[in-house]
C-alpha positions as CSV (number, residue, x, y, z in Angstrom):
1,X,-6.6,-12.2,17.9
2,X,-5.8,-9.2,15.3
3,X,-8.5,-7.4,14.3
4,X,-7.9,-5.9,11.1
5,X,-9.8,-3.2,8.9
6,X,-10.2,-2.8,5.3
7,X,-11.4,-1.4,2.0
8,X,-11.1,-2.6,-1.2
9,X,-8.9,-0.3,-3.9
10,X,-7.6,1.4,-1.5
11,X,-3.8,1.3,0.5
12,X,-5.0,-1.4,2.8
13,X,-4.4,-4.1,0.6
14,X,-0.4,-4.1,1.5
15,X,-1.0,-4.8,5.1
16,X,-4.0,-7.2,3.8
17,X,-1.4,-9.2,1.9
18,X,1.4,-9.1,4.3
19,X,-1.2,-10.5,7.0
20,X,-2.1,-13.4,4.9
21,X,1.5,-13.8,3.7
22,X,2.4,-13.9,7.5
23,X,0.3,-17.0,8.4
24,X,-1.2,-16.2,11.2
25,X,-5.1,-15.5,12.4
26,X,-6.3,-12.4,12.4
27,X,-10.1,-11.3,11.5
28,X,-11.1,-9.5,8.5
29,X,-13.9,-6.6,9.4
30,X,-14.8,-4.5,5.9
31,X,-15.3,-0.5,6.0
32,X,-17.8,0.0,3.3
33,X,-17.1,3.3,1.8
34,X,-19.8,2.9,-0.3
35,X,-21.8,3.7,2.7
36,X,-19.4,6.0,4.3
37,X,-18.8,4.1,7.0
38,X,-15.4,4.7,7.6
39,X,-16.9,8.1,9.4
40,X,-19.3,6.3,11.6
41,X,-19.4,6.5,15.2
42,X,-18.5,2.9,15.5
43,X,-15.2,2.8,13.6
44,X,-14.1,6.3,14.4
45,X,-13.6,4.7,18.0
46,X,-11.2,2.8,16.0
47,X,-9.3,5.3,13.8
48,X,-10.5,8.8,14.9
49,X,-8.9,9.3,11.2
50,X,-11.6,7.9,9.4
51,X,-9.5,5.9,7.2
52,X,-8.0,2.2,6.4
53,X,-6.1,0.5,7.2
54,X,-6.5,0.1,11.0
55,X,-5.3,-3.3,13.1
56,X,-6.7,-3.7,16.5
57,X,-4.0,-5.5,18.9
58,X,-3.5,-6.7,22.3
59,X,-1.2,-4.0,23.2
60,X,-3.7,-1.4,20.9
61,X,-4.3,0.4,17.9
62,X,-2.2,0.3,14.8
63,X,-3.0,3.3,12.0
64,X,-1.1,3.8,8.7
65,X,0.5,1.4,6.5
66,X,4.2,1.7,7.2
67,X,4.1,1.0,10.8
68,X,1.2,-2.2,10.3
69,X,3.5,-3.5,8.1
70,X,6.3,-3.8,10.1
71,X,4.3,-4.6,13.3
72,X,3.3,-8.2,11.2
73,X,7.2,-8.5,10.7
74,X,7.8,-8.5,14.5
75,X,4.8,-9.9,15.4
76,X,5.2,-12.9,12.3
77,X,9.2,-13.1,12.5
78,X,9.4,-16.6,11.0
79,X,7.6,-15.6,7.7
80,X,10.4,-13.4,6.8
81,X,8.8,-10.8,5.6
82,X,11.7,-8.2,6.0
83,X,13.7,-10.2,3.4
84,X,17.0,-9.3,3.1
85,X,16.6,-5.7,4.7
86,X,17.3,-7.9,8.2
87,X,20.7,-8.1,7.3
88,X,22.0,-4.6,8.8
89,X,20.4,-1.1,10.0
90,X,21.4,0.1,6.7
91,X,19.1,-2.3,4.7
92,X,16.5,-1.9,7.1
93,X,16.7,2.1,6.7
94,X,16.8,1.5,2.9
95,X,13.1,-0.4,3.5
96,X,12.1,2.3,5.9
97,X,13.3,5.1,3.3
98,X,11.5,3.4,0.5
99,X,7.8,2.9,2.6
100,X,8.7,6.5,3.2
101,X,8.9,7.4,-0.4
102,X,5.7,5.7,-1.3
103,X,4.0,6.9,1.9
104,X,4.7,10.4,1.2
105,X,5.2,11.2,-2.1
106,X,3.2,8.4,-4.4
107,X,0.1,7.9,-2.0
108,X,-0.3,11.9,-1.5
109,X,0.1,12.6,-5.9
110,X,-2.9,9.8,-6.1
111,X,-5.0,11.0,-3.1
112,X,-4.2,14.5,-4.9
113,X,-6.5,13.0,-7.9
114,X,-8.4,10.8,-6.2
115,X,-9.6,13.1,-3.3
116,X,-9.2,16.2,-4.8
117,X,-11.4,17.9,-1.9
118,X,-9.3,17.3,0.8
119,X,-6.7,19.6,-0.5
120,X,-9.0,22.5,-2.8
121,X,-12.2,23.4,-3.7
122,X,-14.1,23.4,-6.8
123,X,-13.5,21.4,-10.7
124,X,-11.1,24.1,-11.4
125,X,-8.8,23.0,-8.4
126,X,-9.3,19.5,-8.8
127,X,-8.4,19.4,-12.7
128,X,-5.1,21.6,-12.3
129,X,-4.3,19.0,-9.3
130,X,-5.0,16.4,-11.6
131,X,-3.1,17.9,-14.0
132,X,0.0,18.8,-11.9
133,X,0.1,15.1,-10.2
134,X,-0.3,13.1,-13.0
135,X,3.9,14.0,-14.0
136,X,4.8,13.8,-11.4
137,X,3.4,10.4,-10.5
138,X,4.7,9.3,-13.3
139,X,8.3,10.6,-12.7
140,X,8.5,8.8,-9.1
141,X,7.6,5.7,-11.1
142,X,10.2,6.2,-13.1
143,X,12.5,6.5,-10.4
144,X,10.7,3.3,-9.0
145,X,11.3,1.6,-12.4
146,X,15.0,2.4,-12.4
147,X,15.5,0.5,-9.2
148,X,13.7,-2.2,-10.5
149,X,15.8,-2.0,-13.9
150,X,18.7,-5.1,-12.7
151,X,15.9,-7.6,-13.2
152,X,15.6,-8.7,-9.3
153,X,12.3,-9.8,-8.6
154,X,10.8,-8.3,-5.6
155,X,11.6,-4.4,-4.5
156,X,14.3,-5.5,-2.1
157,X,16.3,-8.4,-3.8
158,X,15.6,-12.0,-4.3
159,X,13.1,-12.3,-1.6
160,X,9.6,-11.4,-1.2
161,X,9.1,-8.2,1.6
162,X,6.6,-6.2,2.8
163,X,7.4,-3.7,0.6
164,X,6.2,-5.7,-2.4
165,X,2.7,-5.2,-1.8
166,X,3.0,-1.6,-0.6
167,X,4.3,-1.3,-4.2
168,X,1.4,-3.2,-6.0
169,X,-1.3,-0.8,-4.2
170,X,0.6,2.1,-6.5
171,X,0.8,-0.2,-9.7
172,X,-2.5,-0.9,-9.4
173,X,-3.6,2.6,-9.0
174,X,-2.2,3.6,-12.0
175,X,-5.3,1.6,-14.2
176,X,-7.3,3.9,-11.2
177,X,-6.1,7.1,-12.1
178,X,-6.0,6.6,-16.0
179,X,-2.3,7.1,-16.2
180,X,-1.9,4.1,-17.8
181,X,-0.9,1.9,-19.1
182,X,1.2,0.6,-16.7
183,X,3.5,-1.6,-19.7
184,X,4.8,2.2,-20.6
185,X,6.8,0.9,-17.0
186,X,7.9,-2.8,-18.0
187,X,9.9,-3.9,-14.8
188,X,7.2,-1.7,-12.5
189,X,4.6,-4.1,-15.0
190,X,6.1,-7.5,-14.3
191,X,6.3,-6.9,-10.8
192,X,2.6,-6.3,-10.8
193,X,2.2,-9.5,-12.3
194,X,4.4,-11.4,-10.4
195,X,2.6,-10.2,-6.8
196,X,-0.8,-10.3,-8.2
197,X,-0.1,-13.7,-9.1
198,X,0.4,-15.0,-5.3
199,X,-2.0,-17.0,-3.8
200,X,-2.3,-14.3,-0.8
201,X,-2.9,-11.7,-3.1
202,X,-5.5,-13.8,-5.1
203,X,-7.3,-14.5,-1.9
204,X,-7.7,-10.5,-0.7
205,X,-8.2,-9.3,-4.3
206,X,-11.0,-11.8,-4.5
207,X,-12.9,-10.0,-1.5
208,X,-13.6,-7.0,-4.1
């Protein structure tokens, strides 16, 4: 059975979602940052990283969210959580270029004001990071919004994907950050609302 590892508020809950969007078993184990067990012995076995999400398989260890995510497509193929990106390579790359977008740009500006230490030293460092993110957060999620703009319900179309919930982590962080409110982004705000609304979304944000 999948072993799977997470945190609450932090990028785990896409993979969290996607697995109970899936269907099928998997276990649930919690890193308490709170305790800062994420650099314990024990779990640095698992993800020498020190960081979630992590998802134990029979074939071996699964870091980062892009490639969790579409390890639960292949390994779930009859949820259909690629959407309408199975169509052709092209709509697949489009997914894979978006998770890419998110992974590289959006999650690094936030971990830039959220984690401030990993990249400088000092308050002085972590406001002007702060201070330098904080636009340009804000322009990628305009970009995000324009995409969003035709009215189409889920990132890729008509169809639910596993990029929905990579999204929400973001949408939600916003509130996090205090670069709010996120209705200054209307389509980026309904889509919030429409995947915090699912039942597998109410179950993992329910965990705390």
């Amino acid at each position: 059975m999948l072993k799977f590892y997470y945190a609450p508020d932090t990028v785990s809950l896409a993979s969290h979602v996607a697995l109970e969007e899936a269907g099928g078993e998997y276990n649930a184990q919690l890193v308490d940052f709170k305790i800062n067990e994420q650099r314990s012995p024990e779990f640095l076995k698992v993800n020498p990283k020190g960081r979630v999400p992590a998802l134990v398989t029979d074939e071996g260890i699964l870091t980062e969210t892009p490639p969790i995510l579409y390890y639960i497509c292949r390994k779930f193929p009859n949820a259909g959580l690629m959407g309408e990106c199975e169509r052709s390579s092209f709509t697949l790359a489009e997914m894979q270029s978006f998770h890419s977008f998110l992974a590289t740009s959006v999650h690094v500006a936030f971990a830039h004001i959220f984690r401030p230490a990993r990249y400088g030293e000092g308050d002085a460092a972590a406001a002007a990071m702060r201070e330098k993110s904080g636009p340009s957060i804000h322009a990628f999620f305009d970009m995000i919004e324009e995409k969003l703009a035709d009215g189409r319900p889920f990132v890729h179309g008509e169809r639910f994907t596993i990029t929905d919930p990579y999204l929400l982590v973001f949408s939600r962080w916003i509130d996090r950050a205090k670069l709010g409110p996120i209705d200054r982004f209307p389509f980026i705000a309904a889509h919030r609302r429409r995947i915090e609304a699912r039942p597998s979304t109410q179950k993992i944000l329910a965990l705390g």
